[in-house]
C-alpha positions as CSV (number, residue, x, y, z in Angstrom):
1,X,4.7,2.7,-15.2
2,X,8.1,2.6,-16.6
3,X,10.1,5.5,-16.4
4,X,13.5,6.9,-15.4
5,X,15.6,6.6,-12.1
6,X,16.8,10.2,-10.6
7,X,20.5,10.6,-11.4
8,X,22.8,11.1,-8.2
9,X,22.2,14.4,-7.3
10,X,26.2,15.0,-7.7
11,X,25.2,15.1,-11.4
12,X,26.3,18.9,-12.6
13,X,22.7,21.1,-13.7
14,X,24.5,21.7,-17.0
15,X,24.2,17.8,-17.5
16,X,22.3,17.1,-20.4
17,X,18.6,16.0,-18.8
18,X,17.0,12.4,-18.6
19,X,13.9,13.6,-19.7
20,X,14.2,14.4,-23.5
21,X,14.2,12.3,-26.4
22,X,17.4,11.5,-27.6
23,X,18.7,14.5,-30.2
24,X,17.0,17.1,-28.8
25,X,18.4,20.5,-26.7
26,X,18.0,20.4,-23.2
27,X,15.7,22.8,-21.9
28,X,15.6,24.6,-20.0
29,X,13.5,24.4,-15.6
30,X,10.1,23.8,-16.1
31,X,8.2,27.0,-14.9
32,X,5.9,29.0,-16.6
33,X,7.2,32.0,-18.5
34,X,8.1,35.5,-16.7
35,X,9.0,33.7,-13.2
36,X,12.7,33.5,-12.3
37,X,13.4,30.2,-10.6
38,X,15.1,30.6,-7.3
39,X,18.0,27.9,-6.8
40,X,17.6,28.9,-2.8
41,X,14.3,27.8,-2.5
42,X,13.9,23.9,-1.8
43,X,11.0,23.5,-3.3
44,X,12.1,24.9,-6.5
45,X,16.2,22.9,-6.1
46,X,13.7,19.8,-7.4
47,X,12.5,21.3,-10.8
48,X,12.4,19.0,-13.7
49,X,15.0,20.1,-16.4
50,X,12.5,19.6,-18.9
51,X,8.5,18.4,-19.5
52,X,7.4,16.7,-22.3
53,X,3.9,17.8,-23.9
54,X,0.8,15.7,-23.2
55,X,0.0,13.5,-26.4
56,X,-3.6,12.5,-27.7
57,X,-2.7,8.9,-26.7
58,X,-1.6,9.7,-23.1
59,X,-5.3,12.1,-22.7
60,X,-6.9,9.1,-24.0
61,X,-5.5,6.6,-21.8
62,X,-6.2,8.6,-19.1
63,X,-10.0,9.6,-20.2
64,X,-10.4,5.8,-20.6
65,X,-9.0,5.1,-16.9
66,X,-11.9,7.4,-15.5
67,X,-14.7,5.9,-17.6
68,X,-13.3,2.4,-16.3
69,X,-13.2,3.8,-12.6
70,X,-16.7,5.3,-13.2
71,X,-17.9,1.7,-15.0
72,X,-16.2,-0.7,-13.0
73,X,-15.7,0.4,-9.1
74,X,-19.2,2.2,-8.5
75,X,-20.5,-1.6,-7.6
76,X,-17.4,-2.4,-5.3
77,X,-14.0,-3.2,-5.6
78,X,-12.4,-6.1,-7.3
79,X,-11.2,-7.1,-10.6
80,X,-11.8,-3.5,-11.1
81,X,-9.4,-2.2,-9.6
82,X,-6.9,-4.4,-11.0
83,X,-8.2,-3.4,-14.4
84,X,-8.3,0.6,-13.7
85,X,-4.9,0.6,-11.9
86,X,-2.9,-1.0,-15.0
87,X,-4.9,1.3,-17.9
88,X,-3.3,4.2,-14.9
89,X,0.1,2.8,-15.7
90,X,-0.4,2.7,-20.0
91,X,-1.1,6.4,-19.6
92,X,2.1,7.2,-17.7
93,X,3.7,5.0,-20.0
94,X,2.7,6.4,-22.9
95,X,3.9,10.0,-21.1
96,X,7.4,8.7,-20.3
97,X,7.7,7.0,-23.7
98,X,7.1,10.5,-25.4
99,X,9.3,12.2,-23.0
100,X,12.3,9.7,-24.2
101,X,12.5,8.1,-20.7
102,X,14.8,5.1,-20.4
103,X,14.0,1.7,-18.3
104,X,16.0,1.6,-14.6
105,X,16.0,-1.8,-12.7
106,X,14.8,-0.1,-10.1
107,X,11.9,1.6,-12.0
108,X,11.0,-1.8,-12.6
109,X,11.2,-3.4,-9.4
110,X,8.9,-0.3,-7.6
111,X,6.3,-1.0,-10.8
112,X,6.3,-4.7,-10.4
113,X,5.5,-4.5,-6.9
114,X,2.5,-2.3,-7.4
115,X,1.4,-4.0,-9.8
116,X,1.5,-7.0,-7.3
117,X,-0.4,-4.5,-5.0
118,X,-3.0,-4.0,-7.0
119,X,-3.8,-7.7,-7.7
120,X,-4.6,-7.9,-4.2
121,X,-8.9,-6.8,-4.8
122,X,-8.4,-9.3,-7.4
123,X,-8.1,-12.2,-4.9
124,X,-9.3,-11.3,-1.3
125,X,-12.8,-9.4,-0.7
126,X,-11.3,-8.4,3.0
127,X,-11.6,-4.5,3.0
128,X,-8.5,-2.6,4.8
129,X,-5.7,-5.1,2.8
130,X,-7.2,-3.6,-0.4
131,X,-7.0,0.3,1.2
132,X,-3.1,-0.5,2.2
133,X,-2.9,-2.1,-1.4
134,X,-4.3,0.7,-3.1
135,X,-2.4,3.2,-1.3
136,X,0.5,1.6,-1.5
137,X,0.3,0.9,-4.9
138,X,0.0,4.7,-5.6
139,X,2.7,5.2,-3.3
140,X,5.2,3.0,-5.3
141,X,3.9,3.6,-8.8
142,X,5.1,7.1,-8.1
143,X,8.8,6.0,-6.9
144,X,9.1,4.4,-9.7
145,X,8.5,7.1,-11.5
146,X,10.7,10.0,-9.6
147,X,12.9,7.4,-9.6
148,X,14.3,9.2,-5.9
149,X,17.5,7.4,-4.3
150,X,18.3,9.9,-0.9
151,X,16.0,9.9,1.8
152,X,14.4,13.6,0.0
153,X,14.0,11.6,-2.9
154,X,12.4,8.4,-1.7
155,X,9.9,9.6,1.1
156,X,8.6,13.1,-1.0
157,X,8.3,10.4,-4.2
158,X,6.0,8.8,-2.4
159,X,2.8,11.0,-2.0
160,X,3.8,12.7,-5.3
161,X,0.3,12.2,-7.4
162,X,-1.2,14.3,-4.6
163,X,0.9,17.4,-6.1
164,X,0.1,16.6,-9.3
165,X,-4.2,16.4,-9.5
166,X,-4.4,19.8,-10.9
167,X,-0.9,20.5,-12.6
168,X,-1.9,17.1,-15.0
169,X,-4.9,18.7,-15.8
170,X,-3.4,22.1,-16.8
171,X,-0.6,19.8,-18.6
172,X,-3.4,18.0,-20.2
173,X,-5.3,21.0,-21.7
174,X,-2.2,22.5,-23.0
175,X,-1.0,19.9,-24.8
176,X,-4.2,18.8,-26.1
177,X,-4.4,22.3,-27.2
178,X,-1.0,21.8,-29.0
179,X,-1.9,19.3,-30.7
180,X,-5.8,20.3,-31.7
181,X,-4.4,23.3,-33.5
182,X,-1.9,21.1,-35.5
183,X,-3.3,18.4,-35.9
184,X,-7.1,18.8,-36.3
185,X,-7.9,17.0,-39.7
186,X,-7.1,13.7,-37.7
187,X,-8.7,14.2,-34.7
188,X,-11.9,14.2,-35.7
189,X,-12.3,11.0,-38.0
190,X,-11.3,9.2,-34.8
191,X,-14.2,10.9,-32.4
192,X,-16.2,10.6,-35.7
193,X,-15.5,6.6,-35.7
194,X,-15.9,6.4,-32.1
195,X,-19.5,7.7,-32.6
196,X,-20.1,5.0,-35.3
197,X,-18.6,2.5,-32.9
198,X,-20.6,3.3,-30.0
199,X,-24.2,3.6,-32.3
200,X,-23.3,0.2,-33.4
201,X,-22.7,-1.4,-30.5
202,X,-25.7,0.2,-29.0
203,X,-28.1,-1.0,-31.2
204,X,-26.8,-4.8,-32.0
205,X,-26.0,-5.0,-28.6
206,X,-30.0,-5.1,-28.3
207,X,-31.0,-7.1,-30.9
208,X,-28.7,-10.3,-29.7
209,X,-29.7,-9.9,-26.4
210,X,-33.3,-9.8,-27.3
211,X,-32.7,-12.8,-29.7
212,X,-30.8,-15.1,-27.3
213,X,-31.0,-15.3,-23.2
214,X,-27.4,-16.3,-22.9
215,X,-26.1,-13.1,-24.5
216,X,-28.5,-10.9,-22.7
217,X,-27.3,-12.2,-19.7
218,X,-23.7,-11.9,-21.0
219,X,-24.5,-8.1,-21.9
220,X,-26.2,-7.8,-18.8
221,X,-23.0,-8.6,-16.5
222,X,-21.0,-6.3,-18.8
223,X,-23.2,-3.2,-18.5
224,X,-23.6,-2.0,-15.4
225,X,-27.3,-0.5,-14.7
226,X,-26.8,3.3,-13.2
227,X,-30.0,3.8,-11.0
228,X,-30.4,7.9,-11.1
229,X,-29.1,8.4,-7.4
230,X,-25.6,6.6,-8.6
231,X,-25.0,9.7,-11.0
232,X,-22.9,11.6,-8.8
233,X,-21.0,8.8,-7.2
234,X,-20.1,7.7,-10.9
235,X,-19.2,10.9,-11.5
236,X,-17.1,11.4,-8.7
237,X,-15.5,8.4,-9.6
238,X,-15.1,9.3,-13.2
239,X,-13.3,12.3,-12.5
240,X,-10.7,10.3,-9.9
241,X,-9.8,8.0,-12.1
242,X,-8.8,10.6,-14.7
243,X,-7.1,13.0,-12.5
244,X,-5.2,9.9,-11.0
245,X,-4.1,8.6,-14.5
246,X,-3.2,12.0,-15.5
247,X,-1.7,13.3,-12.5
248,X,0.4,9.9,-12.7
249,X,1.1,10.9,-16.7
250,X,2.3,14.4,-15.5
251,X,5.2,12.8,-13.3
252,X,6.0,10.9,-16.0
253,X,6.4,13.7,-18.5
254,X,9.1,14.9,-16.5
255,X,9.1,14.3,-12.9
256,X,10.4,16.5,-9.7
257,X,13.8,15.3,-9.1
258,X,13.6,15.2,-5.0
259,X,17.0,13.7,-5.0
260,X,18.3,17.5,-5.3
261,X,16.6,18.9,-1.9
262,X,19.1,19.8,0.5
263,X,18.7,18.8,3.8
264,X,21.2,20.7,6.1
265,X,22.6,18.4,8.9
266,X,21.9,19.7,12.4
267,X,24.2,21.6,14.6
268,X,26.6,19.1,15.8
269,X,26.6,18.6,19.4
270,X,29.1,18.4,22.3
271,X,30.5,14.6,22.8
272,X,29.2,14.8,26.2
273,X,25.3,16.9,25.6
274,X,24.6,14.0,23.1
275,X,26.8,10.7,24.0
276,X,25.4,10.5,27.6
277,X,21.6,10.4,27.2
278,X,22.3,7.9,24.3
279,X,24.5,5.9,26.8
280,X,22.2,6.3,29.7
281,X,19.4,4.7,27.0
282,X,21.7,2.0,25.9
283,X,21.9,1.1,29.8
284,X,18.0,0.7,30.2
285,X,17.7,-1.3,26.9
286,X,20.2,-3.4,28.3
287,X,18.8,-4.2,31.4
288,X,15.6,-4.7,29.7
289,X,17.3,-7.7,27.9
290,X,19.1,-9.1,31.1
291,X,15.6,-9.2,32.6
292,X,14.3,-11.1,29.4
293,X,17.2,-13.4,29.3
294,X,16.3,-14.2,32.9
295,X,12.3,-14.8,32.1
296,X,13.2,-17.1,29.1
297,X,16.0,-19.1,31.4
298,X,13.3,-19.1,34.3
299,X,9.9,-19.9,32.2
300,X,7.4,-18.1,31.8
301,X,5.4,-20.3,33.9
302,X,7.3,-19.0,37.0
303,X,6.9,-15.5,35.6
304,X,3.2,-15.6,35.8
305,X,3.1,-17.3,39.2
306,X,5.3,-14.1,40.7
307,X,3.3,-11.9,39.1
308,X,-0.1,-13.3,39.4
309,X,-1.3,-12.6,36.2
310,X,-2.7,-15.2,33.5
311,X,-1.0,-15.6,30.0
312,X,-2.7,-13.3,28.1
313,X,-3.0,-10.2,31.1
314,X,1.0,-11.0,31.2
315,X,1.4,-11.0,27.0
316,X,-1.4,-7.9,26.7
317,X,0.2,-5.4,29.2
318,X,3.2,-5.3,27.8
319,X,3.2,-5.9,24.0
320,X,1.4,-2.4,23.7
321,X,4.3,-0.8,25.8
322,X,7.1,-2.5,23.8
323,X,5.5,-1.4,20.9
324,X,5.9,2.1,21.4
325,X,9.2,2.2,22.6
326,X,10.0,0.4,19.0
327,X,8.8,3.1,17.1
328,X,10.0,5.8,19.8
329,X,13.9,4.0,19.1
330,X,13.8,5.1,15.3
331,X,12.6,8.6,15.9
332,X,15.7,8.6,18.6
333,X,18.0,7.1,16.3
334,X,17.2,9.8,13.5
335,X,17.5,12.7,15.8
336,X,20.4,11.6,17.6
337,X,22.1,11.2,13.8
338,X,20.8,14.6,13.0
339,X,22.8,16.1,15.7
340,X,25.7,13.5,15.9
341,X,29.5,14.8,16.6
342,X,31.2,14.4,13.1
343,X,34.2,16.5,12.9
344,X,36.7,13.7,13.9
345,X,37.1,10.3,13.0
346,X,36.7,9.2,16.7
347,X,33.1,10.8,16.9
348,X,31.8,9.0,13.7
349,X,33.4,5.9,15.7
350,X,31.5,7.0,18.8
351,X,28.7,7.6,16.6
352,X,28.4,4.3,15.2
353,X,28.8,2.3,18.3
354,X,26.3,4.1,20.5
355,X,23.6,4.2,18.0
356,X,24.5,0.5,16.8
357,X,24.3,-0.9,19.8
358,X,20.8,0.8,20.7
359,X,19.8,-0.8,17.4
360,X,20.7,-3.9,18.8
361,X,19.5,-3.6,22.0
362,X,15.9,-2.8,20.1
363,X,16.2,-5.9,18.3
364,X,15.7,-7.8,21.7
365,X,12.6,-5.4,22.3
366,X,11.0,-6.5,18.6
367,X,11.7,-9.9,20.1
368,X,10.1,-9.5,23.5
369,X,6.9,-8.1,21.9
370,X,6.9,-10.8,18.8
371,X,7.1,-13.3,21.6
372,X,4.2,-11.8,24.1
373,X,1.5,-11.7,20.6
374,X,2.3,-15.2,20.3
375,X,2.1,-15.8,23.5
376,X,-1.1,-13.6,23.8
377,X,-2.6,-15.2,20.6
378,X,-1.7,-18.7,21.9
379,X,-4.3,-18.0,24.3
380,X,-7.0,-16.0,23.4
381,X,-6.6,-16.8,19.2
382,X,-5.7,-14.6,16.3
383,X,-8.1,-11.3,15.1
384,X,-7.2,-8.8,12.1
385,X,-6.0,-6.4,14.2
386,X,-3.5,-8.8,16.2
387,X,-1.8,-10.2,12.8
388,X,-1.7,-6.6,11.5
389,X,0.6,-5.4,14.5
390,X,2.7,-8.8,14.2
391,X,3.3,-7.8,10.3
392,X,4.5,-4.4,11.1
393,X,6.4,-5.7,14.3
394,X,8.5,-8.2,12.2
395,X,9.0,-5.5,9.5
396,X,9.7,-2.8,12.2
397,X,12.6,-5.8,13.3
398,X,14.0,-5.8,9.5
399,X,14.5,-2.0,9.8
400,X,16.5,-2.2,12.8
401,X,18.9,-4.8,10.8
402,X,19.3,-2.5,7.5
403,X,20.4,0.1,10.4
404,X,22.9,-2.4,12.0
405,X,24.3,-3.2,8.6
406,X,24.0,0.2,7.2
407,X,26.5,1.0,10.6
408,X,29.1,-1.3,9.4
409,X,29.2,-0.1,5.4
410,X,31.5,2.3,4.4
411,X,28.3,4.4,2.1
412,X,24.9,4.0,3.9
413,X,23.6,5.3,0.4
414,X,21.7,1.8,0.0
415,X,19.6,2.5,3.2
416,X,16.3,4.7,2.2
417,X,15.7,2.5,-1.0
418,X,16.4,-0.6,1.0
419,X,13.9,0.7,3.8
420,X,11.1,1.1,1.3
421,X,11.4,-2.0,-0.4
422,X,11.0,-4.2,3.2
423,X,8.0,-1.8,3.4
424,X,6.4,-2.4,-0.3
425,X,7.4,-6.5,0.3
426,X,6.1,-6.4,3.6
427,X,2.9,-5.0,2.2
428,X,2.6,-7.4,-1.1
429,X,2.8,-10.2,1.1
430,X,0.8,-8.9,3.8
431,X,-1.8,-8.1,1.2
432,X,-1.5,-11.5,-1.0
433,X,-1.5,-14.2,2.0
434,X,-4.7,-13.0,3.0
435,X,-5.6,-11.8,6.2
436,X,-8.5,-12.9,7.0
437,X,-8.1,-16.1,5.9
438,X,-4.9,-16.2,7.7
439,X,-7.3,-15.2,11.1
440,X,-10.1,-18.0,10.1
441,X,-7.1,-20.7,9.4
442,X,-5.3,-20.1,12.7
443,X,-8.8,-19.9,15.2
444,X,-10.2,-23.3,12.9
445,X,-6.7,-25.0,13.8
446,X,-7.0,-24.0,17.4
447,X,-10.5,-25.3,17.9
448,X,-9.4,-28.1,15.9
449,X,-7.0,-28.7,18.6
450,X,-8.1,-27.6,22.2
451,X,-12.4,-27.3,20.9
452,X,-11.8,-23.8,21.8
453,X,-12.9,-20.8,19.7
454,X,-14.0,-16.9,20.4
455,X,-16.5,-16.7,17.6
456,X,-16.3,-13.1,18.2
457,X,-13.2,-12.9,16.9
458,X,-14.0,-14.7,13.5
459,X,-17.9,-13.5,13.1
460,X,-17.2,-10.3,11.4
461,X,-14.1,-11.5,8.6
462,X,-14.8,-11.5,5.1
463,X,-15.7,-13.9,2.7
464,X,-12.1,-14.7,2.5
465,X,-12.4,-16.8,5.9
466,X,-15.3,-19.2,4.4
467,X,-12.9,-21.9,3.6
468,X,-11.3,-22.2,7.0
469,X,-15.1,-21.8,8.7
470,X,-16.8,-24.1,6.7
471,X,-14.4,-27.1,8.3
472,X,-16.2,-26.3,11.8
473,X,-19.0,-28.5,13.1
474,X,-22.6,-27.0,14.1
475,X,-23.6,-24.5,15.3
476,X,-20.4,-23.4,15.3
477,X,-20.3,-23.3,11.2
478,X,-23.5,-21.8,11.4
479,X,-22.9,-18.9,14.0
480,X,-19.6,-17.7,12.0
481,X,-20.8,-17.9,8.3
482,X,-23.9,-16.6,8.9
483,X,-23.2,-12.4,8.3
484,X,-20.6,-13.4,5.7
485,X,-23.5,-15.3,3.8
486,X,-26.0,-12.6,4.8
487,X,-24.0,-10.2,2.7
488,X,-23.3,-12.1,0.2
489,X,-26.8,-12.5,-0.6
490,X,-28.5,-9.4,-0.1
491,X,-25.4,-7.7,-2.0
492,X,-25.1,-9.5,-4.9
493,X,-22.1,-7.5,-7.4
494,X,-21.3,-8.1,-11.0
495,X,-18.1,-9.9,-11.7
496,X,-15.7,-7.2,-12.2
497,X,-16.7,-6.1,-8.2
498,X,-16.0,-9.0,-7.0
499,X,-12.6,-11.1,-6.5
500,X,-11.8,-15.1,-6.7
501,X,-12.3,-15.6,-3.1
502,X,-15.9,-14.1,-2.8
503,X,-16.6,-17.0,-6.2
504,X,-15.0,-19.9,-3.5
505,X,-17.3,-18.6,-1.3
506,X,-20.5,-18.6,-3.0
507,X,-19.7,-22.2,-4.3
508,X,-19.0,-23.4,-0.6
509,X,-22.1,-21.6,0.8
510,X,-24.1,-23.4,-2.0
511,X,-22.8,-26.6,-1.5
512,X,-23.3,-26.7,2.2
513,X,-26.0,-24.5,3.4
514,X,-26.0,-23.4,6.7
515,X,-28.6,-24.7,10.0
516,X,-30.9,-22.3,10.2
517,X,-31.2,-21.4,6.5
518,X,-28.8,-18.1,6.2
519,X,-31.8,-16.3,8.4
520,X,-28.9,-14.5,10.7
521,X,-31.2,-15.3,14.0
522,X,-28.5,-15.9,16.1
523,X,-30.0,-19.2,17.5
524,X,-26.7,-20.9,16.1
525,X,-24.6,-18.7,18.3
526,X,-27.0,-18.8,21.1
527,X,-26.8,-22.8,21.0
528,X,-22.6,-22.7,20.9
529,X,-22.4,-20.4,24.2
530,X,-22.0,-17.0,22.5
531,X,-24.0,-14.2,24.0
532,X,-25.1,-10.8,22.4
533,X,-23.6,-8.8,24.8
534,X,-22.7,-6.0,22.8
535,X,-19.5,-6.7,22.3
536,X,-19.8,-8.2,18.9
């Protein structure tokens, strides 16, 4: 995934373009012939100066990503992934090497991560981290290669391979086209070889494995067995994989430069019209955190006595609330910038101490809900969905800081890269700690500790939690393994669906079999006081 950073979008159009191998004109916008390119329209301000041709190497790559997503992910997701996701990045490599693209740190630093993202199937079988790491992944792998800097830049990057499914393909036939017509005497010795190659392989391949058991079961695990009713799943898949690689490959070849979209400022409004509802919000927040000052002074053990309420009614009814009004802050903040006073230096003043303070003053609502999880997982124990919101509540906090200290810069120009890199590293470590084991760890300490556990809360984690759950004592060890073993039995996966954690699994489960034999009867859970009450 290497590529090119957007140049500030101060750079003049005449400038000679990024995207051109060195000693070659510029050329001109990328459009197709006969259609004038409007400088008015937005959409068009972003048009690439110039678009390398696709290259046999770049189709190939790509054509070998979708046979890989076709091979490899129709049995699950795993090592797979891992695999298809980096042949995805040689392709838009190979693109970006043809167009005479340059290395940026920062090109490097959005590719590393997602790289990082996609090792994530690699280690954990626990389903919505991989989603988040595959998406993200996408997400950054584009970035790196827009290379965007303003907000424009940065959050249109990010869904970019999304525009570009069909355009790669168009880009793909064209230059393959190129290329056929010029260069057709080598062409086909390397599909006639491939043929050869394949034939070969074919008909060794059955000869060992009918000589020797080891290498049939070797071939076996390698070649995947395609039942009939998996053809159009494996087709589907085929044809992602190679839209994604090429649709990655196209923004390589010469990539929309968002940085260029002008966003008009909104009207500016009266001191008054826009200072005093920010100032009349500043004054709620701030009681908000004189009342919190006073519950942590006081206890919390007097709190729920006034109020009546246990720890976790008290923690649940208002993390929800304090939630909301976290993310409603940003949206405030951004409109409230939007339509800022800026013509004198005392308005940016103004400006900047209003919204800096209601940053601050969100800070202490990020801290009141932190502290009512915690307080809420103290009693009742962790689940996926409570760590989840904790993640995005502490990363929600860290945005709120890069405001505060974007506020007290002179150039703020930092700020939209800075935001989506405590994003991406929220996510990379989100995804690599391992949720689920994270949940397991935290409920197996807890009953370690007070012989307390809601098995309902660790019943339905992935094989990721066997580790933690395989410390508890019967039936308790019995009533939470058994659906992670059940699945693990009666869906057995080849090697490259699987990931290192569903291996540790399997070696635990074998070592130490459960009770009742794996039969899922329930009469474990039934014996440690959990009741199928529909709630699991």
């Amino acid at each position: 995934m290497s590529g090119l950073s957007t140049p500030a979008p101060t750079d003049p159009p005449t400038a000679p373009g990024p995207y051109r191998a060195p000693g070659k004109p510029a050329p001109g916008p990328y459009r197709a012939p006969g259609k004038p390119v409007s400088r008015d329209s937005w959409w068009r301000s972003g048009d690439p100066q110039g678009k390398a041709p696709a290259t046999p190497r770049t189709v190939l790559a790509a054509l070998l990503t979708g046979l890989l997503t076709a091979w490899l992910l129709g049995d699950g997701i795993g090592v797979g992934l891992t695999v298809c996701g980096v042949t995805a990045a040689v392709a838009a490599g190979l693109a970006a090497r043809a167009a005479g693209r340059r290395l940026r740190v920062w090109t490097v630093l959005w590719s590393v991560l997602a790289l990082a993202l996609l090792a994530v199937p690699a280690l954990w079988e626990a389903g919505w981290p991989v989603v988040l790491s595959t998406v993200g992944a996408l997400g950054l792998a584009s970035l790196a290669l827009h290379g965007g800097r303003r907000w424009p830049g940065v959050l249109l990057s990010l869904p970019g391979p999304l525009w570009h499914l069909g355009s790669g393909v168009l880009w793909a036939v064209e230059g393959m086209a190129e290329h056929t017509a010029r260069g057709r005497g080598r062409i086909v010795p390397v599909l006639r070889a491939l043929a050869v190659a394949a034939v070969l392989l074919l008909v060794f391949g059955w000869l060992f494995a009918g000589a020797d058991a080891a290498m049939a079961d070797v071939l076996t695990g390698l070649v995947p067995s395609i039942a009939v009713d998996q053809l159009p799943l494996r087709a589907f898949l085929l044809v992602l994989g190679t839209l994604t690689a090429l649709g990655l490959a196209h923004i390589a070849a010469g990539p929309r430069r968002w940085d260029r979209t002008v966003v008009r400022p909104g009207r500016a409004r009266g001191r008054l019209e826009w200072a005093l509802p920010l100032t009349a919000l500043n004054l709620m927040f701030g009681a908000f955190a004189v009342i919190q000052a006073v519950v942590v002074l006081g206890g919390a053990d007097a709190v729920l006595r006034d109020t009546g309420m246990s720890r976790s009614e008290y923690a649940r009814q208002g993390f929800w609330q304090l939630s909301v009004i976290t993310v409603l802050t940003l949206v405030v903040v951004a409109v409230a910038k939007r339509w800022a006073p800026r013509a004198t230096s005392a308005d940016r003043r103004l400006t900047r101490i209003l919204l800096g303070a209601l940053c601050v003053l969100a800070l202490v609502v990020v801290a009141s809900a932190l502290g009512r999880m915690w307080f809420y997982v103290d009693a009742s124990g962790l689940t996926r969905l409570r760590l989840w919101v904790l993640v995005v509540e502490i990363w929600l906090g860290v945005v709120f800081a890069l405001l505060i200290a974007a506020g007290l810069t002179r150039s703020a120009g930092w700020l939209p890269r800075a935001v989506v890199l405590s994003g991406a590293l929220t996510a990379v470590a989100y995804g690599l700690m391992g949720p689920d084991a994270i949940v397991a760890e935290q409920n197996v300490a807890r009953f370690e500790r007070s012989h307390q556990i809601d098995l309902r809360n660790v019943r339905t984690l992935s094989a990721d939690a066997v580790p933690a759950l395989d410390r508890l004592p019967e039936p308790q060890r019995t009533c939470a393994l058994e659906l992670i073993r059940t699945d693990l039995v009666d869906h057995p996966v080849p090697w490259y669906a699987s990931s290192r954690s569903a291996a540790r699994a399997r070696e635990l489960l074998a070592a130490g079999p459960l009770s009742d034999g794996g039969r899922g009867s329930g009469k474990a859970c039934a014996q440690a006081g959990l009741r199928f009450d529909g709630l699991l």
